[in-house]
C-alpha positions as CSV (number, residue, x, y, z in Angstrom):
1,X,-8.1,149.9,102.3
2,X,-7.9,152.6,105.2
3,X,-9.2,155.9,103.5
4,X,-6.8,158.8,103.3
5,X,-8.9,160.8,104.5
6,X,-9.3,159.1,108.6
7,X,-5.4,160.3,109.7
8,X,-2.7,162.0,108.5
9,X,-0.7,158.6,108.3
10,X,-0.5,158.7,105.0
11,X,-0.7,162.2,104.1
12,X,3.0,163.4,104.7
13,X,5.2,162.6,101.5
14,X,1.8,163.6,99.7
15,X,3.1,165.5,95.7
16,X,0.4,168.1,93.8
17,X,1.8,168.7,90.8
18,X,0.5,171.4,87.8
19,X,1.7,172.5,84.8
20,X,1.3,175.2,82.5
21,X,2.3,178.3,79.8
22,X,3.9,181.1,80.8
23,X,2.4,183.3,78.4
24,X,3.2,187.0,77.3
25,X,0.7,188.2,80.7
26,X,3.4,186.3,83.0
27,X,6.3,187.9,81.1
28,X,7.5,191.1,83.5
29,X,11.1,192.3,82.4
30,X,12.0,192.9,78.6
31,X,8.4,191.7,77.5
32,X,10.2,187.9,77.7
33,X,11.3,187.1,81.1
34,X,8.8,186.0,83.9
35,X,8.7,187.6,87.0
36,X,10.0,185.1,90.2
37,X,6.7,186.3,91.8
38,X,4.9,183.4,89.1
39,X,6.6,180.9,90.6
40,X,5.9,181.9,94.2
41,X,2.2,182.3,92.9
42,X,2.4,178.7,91.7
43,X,3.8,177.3,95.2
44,X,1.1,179.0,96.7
45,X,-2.0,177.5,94.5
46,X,-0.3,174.2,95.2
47,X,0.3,174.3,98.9
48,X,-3.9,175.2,98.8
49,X,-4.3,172.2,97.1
50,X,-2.5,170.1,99.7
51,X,-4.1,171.7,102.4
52,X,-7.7,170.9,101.5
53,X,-6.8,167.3,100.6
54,X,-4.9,167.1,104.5
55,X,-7.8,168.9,106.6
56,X,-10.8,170.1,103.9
57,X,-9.7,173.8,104.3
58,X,-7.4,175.8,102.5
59,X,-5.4,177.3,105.2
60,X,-3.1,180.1,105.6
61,X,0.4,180.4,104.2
62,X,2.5,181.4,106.4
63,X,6.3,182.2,105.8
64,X,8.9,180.7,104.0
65,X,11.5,179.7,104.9
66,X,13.6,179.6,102.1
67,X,13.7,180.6,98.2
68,X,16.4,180.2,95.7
69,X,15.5,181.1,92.3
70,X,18.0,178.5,89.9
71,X,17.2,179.5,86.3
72,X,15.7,182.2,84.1
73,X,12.0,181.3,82.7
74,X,10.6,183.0,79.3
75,X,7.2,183.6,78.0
76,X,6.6,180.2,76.0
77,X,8.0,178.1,78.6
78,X,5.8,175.3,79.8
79,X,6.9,175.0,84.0
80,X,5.9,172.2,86.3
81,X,5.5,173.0,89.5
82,X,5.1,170.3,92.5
83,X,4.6,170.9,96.1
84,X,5.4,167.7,99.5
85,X,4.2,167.6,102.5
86,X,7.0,166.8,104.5
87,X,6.1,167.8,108.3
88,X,2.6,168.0,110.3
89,X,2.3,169.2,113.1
90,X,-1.1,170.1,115.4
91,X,-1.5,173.1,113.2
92,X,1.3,173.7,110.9
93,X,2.3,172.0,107.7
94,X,5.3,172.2,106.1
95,X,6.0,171.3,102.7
96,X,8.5,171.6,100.0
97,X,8.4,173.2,96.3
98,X,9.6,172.7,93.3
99,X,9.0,174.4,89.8
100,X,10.5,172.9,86.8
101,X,11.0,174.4,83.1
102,X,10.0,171.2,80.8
103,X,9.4,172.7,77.3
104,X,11.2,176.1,76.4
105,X,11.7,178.4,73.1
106,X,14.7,177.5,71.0
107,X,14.8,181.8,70.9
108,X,18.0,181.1,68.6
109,X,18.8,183.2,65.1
110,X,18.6,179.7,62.9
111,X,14.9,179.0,63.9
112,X,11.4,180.6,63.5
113,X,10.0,182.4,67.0
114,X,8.2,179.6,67.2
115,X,10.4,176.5,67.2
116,X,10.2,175.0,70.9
117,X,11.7,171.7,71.9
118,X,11.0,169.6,75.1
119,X,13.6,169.4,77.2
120,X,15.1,165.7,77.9
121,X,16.4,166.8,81.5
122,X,14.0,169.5,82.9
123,X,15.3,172.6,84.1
124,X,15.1,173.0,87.7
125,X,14.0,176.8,88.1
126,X,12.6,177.6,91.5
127,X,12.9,175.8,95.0
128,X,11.2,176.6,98.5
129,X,10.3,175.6,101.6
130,X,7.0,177.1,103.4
131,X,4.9,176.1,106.4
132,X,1.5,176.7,105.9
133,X,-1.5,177.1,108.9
134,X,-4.8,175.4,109.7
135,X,-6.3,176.3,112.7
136,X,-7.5,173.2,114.3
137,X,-11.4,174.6,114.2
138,X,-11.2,174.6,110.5
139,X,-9.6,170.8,110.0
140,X,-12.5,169.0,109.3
141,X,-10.3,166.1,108.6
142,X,-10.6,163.9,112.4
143,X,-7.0,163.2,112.8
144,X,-6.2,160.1,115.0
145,X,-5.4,161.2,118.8
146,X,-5.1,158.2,121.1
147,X,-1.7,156.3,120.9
148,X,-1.1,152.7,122.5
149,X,2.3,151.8,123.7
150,X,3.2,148.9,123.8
151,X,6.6,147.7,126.0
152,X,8.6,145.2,124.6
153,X,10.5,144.3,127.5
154,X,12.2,140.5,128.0
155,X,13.0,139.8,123.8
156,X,14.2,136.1,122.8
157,X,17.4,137.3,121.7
158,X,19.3,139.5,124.3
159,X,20.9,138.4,127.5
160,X,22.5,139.6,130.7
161,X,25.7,140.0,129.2
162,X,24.0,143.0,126.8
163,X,22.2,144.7,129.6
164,X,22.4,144.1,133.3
165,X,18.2,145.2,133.0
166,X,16.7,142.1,131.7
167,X,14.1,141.0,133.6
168,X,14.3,137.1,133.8
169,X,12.2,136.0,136.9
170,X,8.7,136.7,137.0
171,X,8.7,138.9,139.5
172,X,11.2,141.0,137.6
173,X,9.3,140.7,134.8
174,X,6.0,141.8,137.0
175,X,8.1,144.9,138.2
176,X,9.2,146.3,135.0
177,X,5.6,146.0,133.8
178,X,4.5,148.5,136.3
179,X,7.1,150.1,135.8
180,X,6.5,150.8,132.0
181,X,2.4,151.1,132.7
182,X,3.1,153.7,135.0
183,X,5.6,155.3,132.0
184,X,2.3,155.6,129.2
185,X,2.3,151.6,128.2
186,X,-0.7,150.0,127.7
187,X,0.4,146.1,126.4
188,X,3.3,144.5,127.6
189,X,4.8,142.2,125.3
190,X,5.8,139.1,126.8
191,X,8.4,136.7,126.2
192,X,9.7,133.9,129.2
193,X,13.3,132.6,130.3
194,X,14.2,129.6,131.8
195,X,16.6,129.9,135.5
196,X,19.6,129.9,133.4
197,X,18.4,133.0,131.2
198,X,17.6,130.9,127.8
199,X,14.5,131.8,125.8
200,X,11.5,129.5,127.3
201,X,8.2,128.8,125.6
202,X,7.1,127.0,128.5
203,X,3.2,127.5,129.7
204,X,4.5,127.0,132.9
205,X,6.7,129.7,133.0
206,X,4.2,132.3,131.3
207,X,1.3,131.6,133.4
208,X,3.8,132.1,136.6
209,X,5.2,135.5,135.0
210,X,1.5,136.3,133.7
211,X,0.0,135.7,137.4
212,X,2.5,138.5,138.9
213,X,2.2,140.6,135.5
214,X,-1.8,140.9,136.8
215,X,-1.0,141.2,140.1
216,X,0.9,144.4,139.9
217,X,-0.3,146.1,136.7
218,X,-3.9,146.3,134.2
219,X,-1.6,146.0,130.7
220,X,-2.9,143.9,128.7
221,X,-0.3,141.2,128.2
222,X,0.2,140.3,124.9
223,X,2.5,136.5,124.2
224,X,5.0,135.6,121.7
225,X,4.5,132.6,119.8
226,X,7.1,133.7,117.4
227,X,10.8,135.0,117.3
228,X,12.5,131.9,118.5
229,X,14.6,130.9,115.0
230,X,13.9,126.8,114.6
231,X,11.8,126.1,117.5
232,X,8.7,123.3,116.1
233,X,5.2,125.0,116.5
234,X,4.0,122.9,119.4
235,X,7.2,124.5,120.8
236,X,6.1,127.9,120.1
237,X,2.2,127.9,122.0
238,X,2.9,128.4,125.3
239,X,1.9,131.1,126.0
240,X,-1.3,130.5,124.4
241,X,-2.0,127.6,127.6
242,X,-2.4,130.6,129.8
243,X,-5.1,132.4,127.8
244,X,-3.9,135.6,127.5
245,X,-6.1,138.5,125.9
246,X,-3.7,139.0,123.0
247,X,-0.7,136.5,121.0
248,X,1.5,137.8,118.1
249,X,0.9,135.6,114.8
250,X,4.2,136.3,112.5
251,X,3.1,136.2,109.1
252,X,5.4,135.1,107.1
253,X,9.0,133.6,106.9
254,X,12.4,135.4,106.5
255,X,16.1,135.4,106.5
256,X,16.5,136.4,110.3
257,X,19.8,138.0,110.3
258,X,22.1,135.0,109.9
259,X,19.2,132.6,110.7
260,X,16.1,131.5,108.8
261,X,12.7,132.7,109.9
262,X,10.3,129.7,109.1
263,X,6.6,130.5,109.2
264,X,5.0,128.3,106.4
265,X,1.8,129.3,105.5
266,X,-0.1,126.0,106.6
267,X,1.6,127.0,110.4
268,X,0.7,130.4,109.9
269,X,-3.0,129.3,109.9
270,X,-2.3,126.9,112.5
271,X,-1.1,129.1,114.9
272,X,-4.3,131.8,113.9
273,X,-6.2,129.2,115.0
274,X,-4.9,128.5,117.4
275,X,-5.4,131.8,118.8
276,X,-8.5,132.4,117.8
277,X,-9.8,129.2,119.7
278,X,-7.6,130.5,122.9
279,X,-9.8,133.9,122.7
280,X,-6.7,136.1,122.2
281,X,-7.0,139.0,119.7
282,X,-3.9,138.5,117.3
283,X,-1.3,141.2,116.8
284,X,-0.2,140.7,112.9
285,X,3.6,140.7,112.9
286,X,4.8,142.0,109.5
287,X,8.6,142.1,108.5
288,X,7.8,142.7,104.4
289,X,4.9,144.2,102.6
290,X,4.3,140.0,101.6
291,X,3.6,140.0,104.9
292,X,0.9,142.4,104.7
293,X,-0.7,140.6,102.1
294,X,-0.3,136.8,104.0
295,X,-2.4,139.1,106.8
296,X,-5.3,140.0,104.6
297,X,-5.6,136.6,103.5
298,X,-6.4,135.2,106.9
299,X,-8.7,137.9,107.4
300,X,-10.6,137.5,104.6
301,X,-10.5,133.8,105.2
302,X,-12.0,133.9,108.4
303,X,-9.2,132.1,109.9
304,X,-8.7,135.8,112.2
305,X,-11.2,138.0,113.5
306,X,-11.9,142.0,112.8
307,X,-10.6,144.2,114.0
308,X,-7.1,143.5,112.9
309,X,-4.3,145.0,114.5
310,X,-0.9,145.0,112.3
311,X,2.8,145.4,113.8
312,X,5.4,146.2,111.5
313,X,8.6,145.8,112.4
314,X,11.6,147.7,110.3
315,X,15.2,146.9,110.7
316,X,15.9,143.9,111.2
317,X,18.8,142.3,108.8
318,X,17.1,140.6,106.0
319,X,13.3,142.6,106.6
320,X,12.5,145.2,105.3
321,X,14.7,148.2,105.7
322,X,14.2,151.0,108.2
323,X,13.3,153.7,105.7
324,X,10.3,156.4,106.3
325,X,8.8,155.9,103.1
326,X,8.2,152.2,103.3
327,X,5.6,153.2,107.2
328,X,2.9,154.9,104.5
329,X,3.8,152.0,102.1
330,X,3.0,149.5,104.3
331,X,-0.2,151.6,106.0
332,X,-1.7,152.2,102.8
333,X,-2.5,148.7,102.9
334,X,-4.5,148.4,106.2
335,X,-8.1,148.0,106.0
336,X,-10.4,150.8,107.1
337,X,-11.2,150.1,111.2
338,X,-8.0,148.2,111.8
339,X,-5.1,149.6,113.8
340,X,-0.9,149.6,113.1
341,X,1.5,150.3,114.7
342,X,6.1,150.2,114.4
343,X,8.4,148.3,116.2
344,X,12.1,148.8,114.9
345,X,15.2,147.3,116.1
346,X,18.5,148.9,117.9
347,X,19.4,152.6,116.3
348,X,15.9,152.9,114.4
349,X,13.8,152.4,117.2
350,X,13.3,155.8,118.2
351,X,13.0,157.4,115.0
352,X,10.9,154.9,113.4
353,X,8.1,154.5,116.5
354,X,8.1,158.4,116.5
355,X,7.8,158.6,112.6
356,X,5.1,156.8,113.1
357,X,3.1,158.2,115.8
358,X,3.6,161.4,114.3
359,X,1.4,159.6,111.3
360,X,-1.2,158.3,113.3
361,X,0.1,154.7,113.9
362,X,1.0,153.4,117.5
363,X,4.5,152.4,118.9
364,X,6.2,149.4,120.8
365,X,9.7,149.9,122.5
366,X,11.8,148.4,124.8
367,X,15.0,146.6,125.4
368,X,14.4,143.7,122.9
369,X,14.0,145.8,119.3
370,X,16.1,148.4,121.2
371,X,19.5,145.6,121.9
372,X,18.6,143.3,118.9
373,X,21.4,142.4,117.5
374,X,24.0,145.3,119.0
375,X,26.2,145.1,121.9
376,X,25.2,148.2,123.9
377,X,24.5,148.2,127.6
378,X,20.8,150.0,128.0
379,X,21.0,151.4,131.3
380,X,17.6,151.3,133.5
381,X,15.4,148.6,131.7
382,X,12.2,149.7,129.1
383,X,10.7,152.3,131.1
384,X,12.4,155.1,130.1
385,X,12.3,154.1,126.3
386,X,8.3,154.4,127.3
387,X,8.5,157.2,128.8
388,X,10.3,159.1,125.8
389,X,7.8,157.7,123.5
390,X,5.3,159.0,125.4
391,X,6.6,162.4,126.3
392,X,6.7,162.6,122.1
393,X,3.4,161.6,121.5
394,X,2.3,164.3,123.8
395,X,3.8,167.0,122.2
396,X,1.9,165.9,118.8
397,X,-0.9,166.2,120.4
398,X,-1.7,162.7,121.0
399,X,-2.8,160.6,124.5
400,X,-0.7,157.6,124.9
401,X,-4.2,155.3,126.5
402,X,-5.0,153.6,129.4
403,X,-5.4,149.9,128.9
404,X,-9.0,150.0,129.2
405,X,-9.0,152.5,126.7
406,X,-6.6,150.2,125.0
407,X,-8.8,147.2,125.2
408,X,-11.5,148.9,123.3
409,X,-9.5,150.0,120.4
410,X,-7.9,146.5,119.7
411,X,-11.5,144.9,120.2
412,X,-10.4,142.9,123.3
413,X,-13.4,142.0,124.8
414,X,-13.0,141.4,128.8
């Protein structure tokens, strides 16, 4: 699985914990009490510990930023003391304490000076927050720098009546592809309509909107063969007719806000042959962690080729959930040399795709995740969703990439 140690992606949310005896050497006021200082001294030692893991150097402690000091600790008292990386930024961490009393002294009349009990609900004694400092020519940790963004702009599910900005014939479509390329996208994820607006999985109709998508832009143009609830597989290729240098394989089935979501895992490899045998590189669309899993499975079958590039997408009603924790949940799982990125639907697009550029992964957005399944008007198309994204992965410190450059990450081969 992808080693901690490549990108921060899976750093923040990182816990150090220790614990240890305050002994009669910690005690500062009436020979019993421990001085706040130990605790501080504690954070410290931890946040040292977190920084070598993050960039193999310990760093400089910088300020903090807050300190509340909860609950009196004795000598005798056994504390533990954690520390969380919650925030990274080019070079500042910030993280969070917490020191804990988990054994203490009875120190009543009735009992010897030695009778101690555990506690059964620790103590909650100290709390902080600090930012500490690495200087970037002291991480020796290579952090992940290039981003690809990838626009997401037809959808299967939203229409003219949500947003006067769908693009429908190919020409539209061809214009707000240049559009979003000239905003920081490198893909353009492509779904087709028919005249009368519906969804369309007809090769016709993506070879006619790929031809103009190539005339105006270099994205790479990456097909849907998925999304549409209850269309038959043969229904669902396309795209694949027109040869396009990348298709999305869903892998798996779920309940699809009111509808069912049927991928069954003999179409699953069906479909992953299919486009393998079209020459397409496959982007792995995962709504759960089974997902995931269903992925690996391919890959290790053969049935999909390295490298594997893995789409989670967060929020959608009966998917998994749009929470941060479950983006380094789901990464964790991602072979070494593969790529991931986020997609997330209406509110949590924006926070989600820059959660997880911020931890190394890459983004799609656009008016399809950004309208699914709301009732908003999105003024202005995708291109300004792109352009926020990119404007965000700037200011970590990360180049949203050209196609070419995008090509060669994703292992399309021209």
């Amino acid at each position: 699985m992808q080693s901690i140690l490549l990108t921060s992606a899976l750093m923040v949310g990182l816990k150090v914990a220790v614990r240890l005896r305050m002994s009669a050497h910690d005690a500062h006021y009436a020979g019993e009490l421990v001085d706040g200082a130990r605790m501080l001294a504690l954070f410290g030692d931890l946040a040292t510990e977190l920084l070598i893991r993050l960039d193999g150097d310990e760093g400089l402690f910088r300020a903090y930023e807050s300190v509340e000091f909860l609950a009196p600790v004795f000598a005798g008292d056994y504390v533990e003391a954690s520390a969380e990386l919650v925030r990274i930024g080019n070079t500042s961490r910030q993280m969070r304490f917490e020191a804990r009393k988990v054994v203490g002294n009875l120190r009543q009349d009735a009992y010897p000076a030695s009778a101690a009990e555990v506690l059964s609900e620790p103590v909650v004694v100290c709390r902080a927050v600090g930012t500490c400092v690495t200087p970037t020519e002291l991480q020796r940790r290579p952090k992940a720098r290039d981003v690809i963004l990838t626009a997401a702009i037809v959808g299967a599910e939203i229409t003219r009546e949500m947003t006067p900005y769908l693009p429908i014939t190919p020409q539209e479509i061809a214009d707000e592809a240049a559009r979003c390329r000239e905003a920081g996208a490198a893909v353009i994820h492509l779904h087709v309509r028919n005249d009368d607006g519906s969804p369309s999985q007809s090769a016709d109709r993506f070879a006619a909107a790929i031809e103009q998508i190539r005339k105006k832009t270099d994205c790479i143009v990456q097909v849907s063969t998925g999304g549409a609830v209850g269309m038959a597989l043969d229904e669902r290729l396309g795209g694949l007719a027109c040869r396009p240098e990348m298709a999305t394989l869903n892998c798996g089935s779920l309940n699809f806000g009111d509808d069912v979501f049927i991928n069954r895992r003999p179409e699953i490899r069906a479909v992953a042959a299919r486009i393998r045998a079209s020459g397409a590189v496959a982007e792995l669309e995962c709504y759960e962690l089974g997902h995931v899993d269903e992925a690996l499975a391919l890959a290790k079958a053969g049935v999909i080729n390295a490298p594997l590039h893995f789409q989670f997408v967060f929020g959608v009603p009966g998917g998994i959930a749009a929470r941060p924790e479950a983006i380094g949940w789901m990464a964790s799982l991602v072979p070494d040399g593969a790529t991931w990125g986020v997609a997330a639907v209406g509110r949590h697009q924006q926070p989600m795709t820059e959660l997880a550029m911020s931890l190394g992964g890459h983004a799609r957005v656009g008016i399809e995740d950004n309208l699914y399944m709301s009732k908003g008007v999105l003024a202005e198309g995708s291109a300004p969703l792109v352009s926020r994204a990119a404007a965000y992965a700037q200011q970590l410190g990360r180049k949203p990439v050209e196609p070419s450059r995008a090509r060669e990450l994703l292992g399309i081969k021209l």
